[in-house]
PDB file of N, CA, C, O and CB in Angstrom:
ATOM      1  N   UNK A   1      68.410-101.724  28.419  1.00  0.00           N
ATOM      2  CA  UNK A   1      67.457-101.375  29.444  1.00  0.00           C
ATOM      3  C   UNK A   1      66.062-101.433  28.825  1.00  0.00           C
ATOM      4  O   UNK A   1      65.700-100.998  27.731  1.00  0.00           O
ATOM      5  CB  UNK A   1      67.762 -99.967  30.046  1.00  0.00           C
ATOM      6  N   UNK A   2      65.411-102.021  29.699  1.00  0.00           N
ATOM      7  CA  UNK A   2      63.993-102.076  29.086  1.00  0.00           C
ATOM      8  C   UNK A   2      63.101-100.676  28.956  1.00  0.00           C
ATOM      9  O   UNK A   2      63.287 -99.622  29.566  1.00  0.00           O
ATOM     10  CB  UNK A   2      63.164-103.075  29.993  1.00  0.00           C
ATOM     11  N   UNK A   3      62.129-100.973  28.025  1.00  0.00           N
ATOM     12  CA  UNK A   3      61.110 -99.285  28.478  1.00  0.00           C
ATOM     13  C   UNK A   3      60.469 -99.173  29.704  1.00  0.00           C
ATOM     14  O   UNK A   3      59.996 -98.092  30.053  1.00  0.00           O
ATOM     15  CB  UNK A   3      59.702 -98.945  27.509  1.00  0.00           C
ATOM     16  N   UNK A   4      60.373-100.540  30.658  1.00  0.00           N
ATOM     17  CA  UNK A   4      59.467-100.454  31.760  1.00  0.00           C
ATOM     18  C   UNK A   4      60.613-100.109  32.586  1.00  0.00           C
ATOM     19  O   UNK A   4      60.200 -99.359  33.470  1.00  0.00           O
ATOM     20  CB  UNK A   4      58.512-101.764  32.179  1.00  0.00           C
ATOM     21  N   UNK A   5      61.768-100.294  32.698  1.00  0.00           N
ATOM     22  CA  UNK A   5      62.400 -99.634  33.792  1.00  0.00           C
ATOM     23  C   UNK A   5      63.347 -98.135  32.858  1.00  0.00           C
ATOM     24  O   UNK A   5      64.304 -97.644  33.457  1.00  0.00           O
ATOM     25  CB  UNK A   5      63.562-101.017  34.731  1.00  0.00           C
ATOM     26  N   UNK A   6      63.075 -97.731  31.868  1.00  0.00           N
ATOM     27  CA  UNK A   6      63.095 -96.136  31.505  1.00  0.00           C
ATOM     28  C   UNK A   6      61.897 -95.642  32.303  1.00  0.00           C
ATOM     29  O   UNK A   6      62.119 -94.832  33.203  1.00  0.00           O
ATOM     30  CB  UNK A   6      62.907 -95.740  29.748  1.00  0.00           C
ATOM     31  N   UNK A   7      60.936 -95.953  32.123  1.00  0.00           N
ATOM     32  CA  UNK A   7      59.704 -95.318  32.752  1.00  0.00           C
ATOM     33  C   UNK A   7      59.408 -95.532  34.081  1.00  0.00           C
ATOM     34  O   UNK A   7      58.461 -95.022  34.680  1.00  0.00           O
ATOM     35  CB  UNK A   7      58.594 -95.686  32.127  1.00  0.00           C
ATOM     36  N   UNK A   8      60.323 -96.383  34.591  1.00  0.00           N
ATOM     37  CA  UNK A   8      59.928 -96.337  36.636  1.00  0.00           C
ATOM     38  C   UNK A   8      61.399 -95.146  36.583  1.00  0.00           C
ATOM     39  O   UNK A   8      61.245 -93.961  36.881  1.00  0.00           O
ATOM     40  CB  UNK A   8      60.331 -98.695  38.139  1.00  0.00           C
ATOM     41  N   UNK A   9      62.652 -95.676  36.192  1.00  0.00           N
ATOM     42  CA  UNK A   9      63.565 -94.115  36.513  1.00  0.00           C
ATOM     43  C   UNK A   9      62.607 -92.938  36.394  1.00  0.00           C
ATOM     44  O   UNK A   9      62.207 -92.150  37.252  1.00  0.00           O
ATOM     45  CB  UNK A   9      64.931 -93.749  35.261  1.00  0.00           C
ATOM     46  N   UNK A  10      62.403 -93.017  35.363  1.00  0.00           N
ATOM     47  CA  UNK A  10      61.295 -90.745  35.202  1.00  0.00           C
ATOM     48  C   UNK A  10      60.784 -90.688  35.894  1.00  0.00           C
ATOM     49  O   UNK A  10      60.748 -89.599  36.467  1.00  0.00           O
ATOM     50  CB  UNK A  10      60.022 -89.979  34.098  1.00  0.00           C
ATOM     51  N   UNK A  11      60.082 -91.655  36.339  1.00  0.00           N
ATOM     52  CA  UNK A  11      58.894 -91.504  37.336  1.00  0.00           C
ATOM     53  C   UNK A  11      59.571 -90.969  38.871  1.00  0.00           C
ATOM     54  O   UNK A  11      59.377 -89.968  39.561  1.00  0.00           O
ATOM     55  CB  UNK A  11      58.030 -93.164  37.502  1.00  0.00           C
ATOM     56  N   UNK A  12      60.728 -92.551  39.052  1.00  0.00           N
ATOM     57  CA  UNK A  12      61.344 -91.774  40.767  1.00  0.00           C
ATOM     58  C   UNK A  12      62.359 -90.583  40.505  1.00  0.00           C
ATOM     59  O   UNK A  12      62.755 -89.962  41.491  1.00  0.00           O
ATOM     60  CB  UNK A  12      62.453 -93.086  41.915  1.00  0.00           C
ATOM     61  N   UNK A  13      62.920 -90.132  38.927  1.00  0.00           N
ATOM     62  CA  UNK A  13      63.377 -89.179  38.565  1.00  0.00           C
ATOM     63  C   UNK A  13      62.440 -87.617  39.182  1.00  0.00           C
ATOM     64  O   UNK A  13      62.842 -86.804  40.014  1.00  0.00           O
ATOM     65  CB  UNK A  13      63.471 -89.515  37.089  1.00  0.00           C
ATOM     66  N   UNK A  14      61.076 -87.618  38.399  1.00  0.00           N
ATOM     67  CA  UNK A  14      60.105 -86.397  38.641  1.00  0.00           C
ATOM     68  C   UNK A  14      59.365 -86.698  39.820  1.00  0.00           C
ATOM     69  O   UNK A  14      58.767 -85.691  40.198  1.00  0.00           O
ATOM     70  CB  UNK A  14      59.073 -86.102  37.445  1.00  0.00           C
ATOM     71  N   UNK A  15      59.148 -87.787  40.623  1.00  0.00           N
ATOM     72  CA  UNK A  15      58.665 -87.772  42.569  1.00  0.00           C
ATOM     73  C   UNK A  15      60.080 -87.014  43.234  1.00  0.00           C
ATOM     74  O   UNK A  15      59.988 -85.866  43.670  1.00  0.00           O
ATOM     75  CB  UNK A  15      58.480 -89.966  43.540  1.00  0.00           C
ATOM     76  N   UNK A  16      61.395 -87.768  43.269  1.00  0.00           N
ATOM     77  CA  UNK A  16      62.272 -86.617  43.901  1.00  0.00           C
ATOM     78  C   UNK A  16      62.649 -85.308  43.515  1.00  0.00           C
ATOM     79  O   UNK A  16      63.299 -84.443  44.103  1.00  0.00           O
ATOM     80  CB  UNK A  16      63.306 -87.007  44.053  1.00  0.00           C
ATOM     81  N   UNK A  17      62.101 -85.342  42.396  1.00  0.00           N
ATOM     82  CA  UNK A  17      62.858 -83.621  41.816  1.00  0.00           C
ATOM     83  C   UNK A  17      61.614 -82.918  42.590  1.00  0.00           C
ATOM     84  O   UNK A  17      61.875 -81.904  43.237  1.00  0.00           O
ATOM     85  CB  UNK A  17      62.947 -83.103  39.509  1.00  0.00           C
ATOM     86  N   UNK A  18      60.284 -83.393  42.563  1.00  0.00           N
ATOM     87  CA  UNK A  18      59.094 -82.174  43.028  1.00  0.00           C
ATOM     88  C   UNK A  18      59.475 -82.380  45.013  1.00  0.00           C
ATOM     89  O   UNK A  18      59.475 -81.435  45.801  1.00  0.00           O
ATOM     90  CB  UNK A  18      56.747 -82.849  42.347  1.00  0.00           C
ATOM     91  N   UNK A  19      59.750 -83.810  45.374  1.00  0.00           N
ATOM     92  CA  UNK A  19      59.711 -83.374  46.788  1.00  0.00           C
ATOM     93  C   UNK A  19      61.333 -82.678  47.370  1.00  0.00           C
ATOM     94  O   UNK A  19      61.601 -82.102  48.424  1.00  0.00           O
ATOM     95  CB  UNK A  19      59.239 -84.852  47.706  1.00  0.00           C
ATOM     96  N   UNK A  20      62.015 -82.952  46.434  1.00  0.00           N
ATOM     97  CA  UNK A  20      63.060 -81.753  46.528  1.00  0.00           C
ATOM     98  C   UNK A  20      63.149 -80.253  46.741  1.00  0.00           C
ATOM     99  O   UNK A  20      63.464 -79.695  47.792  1.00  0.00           O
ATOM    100  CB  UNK A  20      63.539 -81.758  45.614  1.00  0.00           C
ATOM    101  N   UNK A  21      62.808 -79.654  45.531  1.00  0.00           N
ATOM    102  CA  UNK A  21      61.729 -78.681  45.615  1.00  0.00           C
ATOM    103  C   UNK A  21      61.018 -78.237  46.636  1.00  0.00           C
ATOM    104  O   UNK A  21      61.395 -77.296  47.334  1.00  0.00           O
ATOM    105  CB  UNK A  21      60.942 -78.976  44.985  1.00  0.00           C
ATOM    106  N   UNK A  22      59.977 -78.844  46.809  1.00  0.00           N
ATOM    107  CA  UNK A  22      58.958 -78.253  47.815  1.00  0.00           C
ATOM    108  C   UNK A  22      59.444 -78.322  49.252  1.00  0.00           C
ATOM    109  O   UNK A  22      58.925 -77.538  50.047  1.00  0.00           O
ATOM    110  CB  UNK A  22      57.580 -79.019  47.737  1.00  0.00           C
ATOM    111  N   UNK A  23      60.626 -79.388  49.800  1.00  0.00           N
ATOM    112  CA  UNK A  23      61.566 -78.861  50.732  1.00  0.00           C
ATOM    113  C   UNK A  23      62.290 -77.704  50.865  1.00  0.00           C
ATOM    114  O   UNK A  23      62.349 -77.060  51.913  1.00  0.00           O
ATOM    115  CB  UNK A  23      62.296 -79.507  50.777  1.00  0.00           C
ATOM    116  N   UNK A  24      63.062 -77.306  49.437  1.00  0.00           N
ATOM    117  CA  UNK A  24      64.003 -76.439  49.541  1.00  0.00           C
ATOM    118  C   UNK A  24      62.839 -74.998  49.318  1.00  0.00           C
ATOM    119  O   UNK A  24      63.111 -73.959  49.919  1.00  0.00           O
ATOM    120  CB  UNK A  24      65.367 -76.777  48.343  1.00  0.00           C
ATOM    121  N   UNK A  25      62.185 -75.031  48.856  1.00  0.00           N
ATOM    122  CA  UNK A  25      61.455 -73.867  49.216  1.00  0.00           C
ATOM    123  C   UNK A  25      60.382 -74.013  50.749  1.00  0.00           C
ATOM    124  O   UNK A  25      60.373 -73.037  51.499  1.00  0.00           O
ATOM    125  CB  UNK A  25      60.549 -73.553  47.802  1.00  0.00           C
ATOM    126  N   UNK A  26      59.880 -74.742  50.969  1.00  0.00           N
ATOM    127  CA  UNK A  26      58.912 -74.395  52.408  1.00  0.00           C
ATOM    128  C   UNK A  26      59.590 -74.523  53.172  1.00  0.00           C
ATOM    129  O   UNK A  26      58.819 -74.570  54.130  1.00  0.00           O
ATOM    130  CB  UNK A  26      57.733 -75.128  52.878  1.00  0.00           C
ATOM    131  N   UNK A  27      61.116 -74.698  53.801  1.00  0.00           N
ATOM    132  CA  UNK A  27      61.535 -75.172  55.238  1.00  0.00           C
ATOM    133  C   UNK A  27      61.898 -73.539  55.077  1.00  0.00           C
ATOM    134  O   UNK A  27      61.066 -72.947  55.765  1.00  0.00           O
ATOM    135  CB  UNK A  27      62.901 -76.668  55.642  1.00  0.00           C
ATOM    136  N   UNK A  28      62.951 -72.420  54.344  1.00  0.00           N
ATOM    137  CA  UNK A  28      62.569 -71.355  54.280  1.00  0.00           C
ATOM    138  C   UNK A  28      61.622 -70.330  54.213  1.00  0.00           C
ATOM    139  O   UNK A  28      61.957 -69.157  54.376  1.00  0.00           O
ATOM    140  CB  UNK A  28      62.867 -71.324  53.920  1.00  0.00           C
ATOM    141  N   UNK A  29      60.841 -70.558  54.060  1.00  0.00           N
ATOM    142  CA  UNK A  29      59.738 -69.540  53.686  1.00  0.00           C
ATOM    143  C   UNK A  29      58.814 -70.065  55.493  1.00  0.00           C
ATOM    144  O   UNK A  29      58.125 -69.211  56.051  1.00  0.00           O
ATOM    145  CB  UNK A  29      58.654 -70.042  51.613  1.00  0.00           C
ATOM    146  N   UNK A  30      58.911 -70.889  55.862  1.00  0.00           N
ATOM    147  CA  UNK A  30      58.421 -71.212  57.311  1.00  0.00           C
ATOM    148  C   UNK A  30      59.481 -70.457  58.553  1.00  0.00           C
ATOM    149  O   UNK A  30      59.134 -69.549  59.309  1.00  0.00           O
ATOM    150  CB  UNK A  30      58.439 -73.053  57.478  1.00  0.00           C
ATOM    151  N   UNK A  31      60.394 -70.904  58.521  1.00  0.00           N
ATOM    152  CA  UNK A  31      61.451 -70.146  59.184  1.00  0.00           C
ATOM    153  C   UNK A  31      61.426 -68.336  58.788  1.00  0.00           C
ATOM    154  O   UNK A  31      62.068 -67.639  59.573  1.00  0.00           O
ATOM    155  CB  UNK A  31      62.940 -70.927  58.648  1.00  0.00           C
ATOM    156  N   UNK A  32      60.922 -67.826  57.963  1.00  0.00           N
ATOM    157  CA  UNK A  32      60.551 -66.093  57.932  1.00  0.00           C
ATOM    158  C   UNK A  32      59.547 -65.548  58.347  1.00  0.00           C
ATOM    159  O   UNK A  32      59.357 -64.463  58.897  1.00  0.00           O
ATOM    160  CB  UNK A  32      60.455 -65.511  56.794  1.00  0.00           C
ATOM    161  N   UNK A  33      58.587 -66.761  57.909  1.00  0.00           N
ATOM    162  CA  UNK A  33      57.205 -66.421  58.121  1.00  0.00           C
ATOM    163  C   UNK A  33      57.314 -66.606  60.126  1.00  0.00           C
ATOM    164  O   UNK A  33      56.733 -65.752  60.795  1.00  0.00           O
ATOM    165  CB  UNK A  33      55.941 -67.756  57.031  1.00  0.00           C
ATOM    166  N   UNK A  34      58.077 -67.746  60.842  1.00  0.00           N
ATOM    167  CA  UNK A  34      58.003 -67.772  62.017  1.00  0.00           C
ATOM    168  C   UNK A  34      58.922 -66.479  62.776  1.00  0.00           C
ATOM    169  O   UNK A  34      58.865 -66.341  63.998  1.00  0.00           O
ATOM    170  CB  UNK A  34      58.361 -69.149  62.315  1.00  0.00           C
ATOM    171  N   UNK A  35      59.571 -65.771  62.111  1.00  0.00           N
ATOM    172  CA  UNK A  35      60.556 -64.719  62.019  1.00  0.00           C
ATOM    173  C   UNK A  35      59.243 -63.313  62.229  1.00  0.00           C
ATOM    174  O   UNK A  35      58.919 -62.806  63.303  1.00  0.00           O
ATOM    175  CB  UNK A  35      61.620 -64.832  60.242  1.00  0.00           C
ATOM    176  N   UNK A  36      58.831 -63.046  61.186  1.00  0.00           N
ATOM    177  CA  UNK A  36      57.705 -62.211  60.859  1.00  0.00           C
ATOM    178  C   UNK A  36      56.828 -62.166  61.641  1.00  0.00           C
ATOM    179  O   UNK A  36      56.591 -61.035  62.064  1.00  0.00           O
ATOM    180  CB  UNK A  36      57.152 -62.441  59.854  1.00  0.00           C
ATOM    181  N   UNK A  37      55.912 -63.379  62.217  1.00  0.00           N
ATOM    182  CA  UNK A  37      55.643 -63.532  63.188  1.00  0.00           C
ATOM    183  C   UNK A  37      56.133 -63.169  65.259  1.00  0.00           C
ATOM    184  O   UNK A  37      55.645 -63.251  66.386  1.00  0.00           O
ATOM    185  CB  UNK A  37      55.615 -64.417  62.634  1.00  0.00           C
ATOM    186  N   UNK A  38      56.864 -62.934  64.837  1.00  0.00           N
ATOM    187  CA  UNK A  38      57.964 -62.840  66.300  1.00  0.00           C
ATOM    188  C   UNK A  38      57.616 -61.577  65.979  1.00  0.00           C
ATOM    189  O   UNK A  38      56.664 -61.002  66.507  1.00  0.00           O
ATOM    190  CB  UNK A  38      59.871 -63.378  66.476  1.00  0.00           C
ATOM    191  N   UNK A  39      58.452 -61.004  64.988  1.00  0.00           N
ATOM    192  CA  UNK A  39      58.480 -59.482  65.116  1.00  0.00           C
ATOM    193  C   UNK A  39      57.513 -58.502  65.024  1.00  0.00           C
ATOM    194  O   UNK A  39      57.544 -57.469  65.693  1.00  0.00           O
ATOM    195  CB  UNK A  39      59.174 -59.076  64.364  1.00  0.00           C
ATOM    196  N   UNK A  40      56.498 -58.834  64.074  1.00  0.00           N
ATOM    197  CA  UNK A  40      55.080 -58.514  64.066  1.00  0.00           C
ATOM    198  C   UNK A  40      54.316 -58.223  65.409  1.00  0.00           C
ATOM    199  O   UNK A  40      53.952 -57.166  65.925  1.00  0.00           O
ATOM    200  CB  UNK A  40      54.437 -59.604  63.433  1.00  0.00           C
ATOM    201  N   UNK A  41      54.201 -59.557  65.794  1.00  0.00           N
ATOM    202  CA  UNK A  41      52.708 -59.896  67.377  1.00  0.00           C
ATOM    203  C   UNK A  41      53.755 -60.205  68.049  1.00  0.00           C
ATOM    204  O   UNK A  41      53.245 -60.352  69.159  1.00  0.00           O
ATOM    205  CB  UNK A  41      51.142 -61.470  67.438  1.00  0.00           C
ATOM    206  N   UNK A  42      55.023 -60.444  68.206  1.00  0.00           N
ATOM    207  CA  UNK A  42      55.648 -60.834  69.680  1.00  0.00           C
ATOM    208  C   UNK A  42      55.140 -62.363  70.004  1.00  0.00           C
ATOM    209  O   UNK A  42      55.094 -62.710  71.184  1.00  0.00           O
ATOM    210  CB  UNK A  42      55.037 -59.676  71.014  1.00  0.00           C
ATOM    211  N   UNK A  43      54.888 -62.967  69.322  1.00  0.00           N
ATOM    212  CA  UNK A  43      54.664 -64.661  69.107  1.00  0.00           C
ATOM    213  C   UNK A  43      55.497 -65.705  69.513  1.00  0.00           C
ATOM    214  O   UNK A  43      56.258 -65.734  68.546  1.00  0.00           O
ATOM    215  CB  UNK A  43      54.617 -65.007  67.807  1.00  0.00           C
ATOM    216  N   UNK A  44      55.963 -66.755  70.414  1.00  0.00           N
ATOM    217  CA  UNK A  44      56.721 -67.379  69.911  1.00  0.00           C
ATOM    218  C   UNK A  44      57.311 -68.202  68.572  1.00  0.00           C
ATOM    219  O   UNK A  44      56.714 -68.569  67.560  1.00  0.00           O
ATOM    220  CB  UNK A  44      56.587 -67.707  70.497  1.00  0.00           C
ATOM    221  N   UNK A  45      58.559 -68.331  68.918  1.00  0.00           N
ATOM    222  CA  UNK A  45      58.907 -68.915  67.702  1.00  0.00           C
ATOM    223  C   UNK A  45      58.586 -70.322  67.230  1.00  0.00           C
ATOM    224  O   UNK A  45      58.623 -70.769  66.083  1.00  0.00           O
ATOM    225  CB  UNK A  45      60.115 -68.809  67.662  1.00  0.00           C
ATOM    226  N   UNK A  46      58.160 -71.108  68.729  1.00  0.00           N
ATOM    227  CA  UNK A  46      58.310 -72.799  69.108  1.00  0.00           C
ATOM    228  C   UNK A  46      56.810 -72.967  68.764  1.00  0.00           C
ATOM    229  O   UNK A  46      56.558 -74.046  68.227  1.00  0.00           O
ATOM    230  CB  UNK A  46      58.830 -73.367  71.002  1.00  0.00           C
ATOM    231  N   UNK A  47      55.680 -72.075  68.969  1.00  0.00           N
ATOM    232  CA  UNK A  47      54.557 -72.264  68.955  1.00  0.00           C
ATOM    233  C   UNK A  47      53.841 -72.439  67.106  1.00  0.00           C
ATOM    234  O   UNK A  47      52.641 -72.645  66.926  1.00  0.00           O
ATOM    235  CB  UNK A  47      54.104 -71.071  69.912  1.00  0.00           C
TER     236      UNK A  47
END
């Protein structure tokens, strides 16, 4: 394997590991916060 395709793997290696990540934490933390919201001000949830 060449070094130029070691270094495109790391690369699409560390782009999916961070947008992995930042899925598995914000689709939760949105869904509580829209939770919190409800229960707080009486908000919808859709809005």
């Amino acid at each position: 394997m060449s070094i130029i395709a070691a270094m495109l793997f790391a690369i699409y290696a560390v782009i999916g590991g961070v947008s992995t990540v930042f899925l598995t934490v914000s689709l939760p933390a949105i869904i509580i916060w829209k939770v919190y919201r409800k229960v707080k001000f009486n908000k919808a949830l859709t809005a």
